[in-house]
PLY file of the C-alpha trace (Angstrom):
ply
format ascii 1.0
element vertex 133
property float x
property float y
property float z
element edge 132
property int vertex1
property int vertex2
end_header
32.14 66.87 -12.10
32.53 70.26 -10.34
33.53 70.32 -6.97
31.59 71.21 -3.59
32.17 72.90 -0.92
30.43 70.89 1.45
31.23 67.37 0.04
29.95 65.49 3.01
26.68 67.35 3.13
26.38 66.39 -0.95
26.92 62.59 0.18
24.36 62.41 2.50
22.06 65.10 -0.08
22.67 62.29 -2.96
21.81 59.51 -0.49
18.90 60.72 0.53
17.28 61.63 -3.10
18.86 58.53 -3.97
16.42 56.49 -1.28
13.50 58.66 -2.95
13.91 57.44 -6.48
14.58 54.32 -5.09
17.92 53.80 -6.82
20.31 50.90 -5.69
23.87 52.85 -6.34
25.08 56.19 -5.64
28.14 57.53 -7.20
30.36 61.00 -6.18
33.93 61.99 -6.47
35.65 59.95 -3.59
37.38 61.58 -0.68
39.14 59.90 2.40
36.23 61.24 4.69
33.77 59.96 2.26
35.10 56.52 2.49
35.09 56.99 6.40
31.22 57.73 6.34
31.19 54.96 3.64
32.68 52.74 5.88
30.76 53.87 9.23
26.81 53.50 7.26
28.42 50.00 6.06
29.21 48.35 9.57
26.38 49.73 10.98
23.38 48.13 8.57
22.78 50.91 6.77
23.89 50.49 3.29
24.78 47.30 1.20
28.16 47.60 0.48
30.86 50.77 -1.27
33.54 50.47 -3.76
36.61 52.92 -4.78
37.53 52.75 -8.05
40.80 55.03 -9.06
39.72 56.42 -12.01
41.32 59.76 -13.81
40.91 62.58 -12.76
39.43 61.76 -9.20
38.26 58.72 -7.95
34.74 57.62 -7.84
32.60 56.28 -4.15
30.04 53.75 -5.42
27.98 53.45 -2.66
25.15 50.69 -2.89
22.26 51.14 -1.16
20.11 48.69 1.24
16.86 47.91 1.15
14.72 45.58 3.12
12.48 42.93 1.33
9.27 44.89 1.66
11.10 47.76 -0.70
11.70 49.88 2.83
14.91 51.08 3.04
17.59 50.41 5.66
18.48 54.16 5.71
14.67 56.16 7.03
16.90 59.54 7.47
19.86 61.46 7.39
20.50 65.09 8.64
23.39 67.48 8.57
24.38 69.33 11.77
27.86 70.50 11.61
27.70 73.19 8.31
30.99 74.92 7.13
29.27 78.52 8.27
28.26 76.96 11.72
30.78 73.99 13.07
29.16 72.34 16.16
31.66 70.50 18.79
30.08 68.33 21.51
32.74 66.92 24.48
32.99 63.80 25.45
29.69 63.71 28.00
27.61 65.77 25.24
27.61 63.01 22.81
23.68 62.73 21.79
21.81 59.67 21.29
19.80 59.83 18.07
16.51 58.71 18.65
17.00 56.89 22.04
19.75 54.86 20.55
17.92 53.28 17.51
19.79 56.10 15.27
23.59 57.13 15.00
25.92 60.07 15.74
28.39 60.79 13.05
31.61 62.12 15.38
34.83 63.33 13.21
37.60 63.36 15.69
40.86 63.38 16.33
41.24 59.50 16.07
39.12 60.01 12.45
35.49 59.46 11.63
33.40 57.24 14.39
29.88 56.89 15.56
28.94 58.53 19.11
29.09 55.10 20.51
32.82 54.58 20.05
33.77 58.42 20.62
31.67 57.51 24.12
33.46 54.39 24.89
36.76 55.87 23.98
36.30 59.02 25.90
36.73 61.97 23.39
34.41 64.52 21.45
34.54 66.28 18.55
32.34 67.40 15.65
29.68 66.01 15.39
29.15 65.85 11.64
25.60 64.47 11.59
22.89 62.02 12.21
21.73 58.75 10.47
18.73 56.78 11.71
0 1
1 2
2 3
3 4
4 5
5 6
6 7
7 8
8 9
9 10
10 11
11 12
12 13
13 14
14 15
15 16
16 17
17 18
18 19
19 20
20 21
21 22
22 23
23 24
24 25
25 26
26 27
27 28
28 29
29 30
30 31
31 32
32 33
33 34
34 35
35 36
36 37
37 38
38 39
39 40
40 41
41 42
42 43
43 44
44 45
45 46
46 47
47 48
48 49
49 50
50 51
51 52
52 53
53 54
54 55
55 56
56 57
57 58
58 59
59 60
60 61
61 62
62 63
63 64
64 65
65 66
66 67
67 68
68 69
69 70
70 71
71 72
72 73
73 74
74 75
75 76
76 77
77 78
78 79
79 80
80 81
81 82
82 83
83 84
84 85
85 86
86 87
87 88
88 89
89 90
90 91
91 92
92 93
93 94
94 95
95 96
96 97
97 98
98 99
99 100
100 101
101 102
102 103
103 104
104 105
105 106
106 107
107 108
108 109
109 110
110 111
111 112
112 113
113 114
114 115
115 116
116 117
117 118
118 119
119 120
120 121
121 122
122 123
123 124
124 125
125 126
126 127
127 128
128 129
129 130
130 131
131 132
């Protein structure tokens, strides 16, 4: 598979075509901050479940996707605001509130990848990496 420079905006890119077509899995190479979104869209409700599997020569994110039992899925949109030309940094009292709280900040700091809820209650910015609601 070749490589990206941008691998988190390809995760959410693949997720969101993904949600289009309706499919239930998603797979990409696998990187630790993958597996910290991974982990972040799975305790908040918005996908089923993901798996790691070590595999040669890179490891493979299987992320499966959630959808409601009218066929609507959990996930209604994702966008990218921090790029790799244009890195955006909010403090701690400039953490935004995605859609009046209904949505979620994605916040890489210096404690790792967390929502804008927990880099709130834990009193630290970052950069904020996107938005998932």
């Amino acid at each position: 598979m070749p490589t990206t420079n941008d691998p988190i905006s390809d995760l959410l890119t693949r997720i969101r075509n993904a949600l289009i077509i309706r499919h239930m899995t998603v797979v990409m190479p696998s990187t630790k901050v993958l597996v910290s979104l991974a982990n972040i869209l799975k305790r908040e409700g918005y996908i089923e479940s993901y798996e790691v599997s070590a595999s040669k020569p890179q490891s493979q994110l299987k992320i499966h996707l959630l959808y409601r039992k009218d066929k609507e899925s959990a996930i209604s949109g994702l966008k990218r605001v921090s790029k790799p030309g244009l890195r955006v940094y909010v403090g701690k009292g400039e953490i935004p509130r995605v859609y009046g709280g209904i949505g979620t900040a994605l916040i890489s700091t210096s404690l790792g990848m967390m929502t804008g809820g927990q880099a709130w209650r834990k009193g630290i910015g970052g950069e904020l990496v996107g938005y998932v609601w």
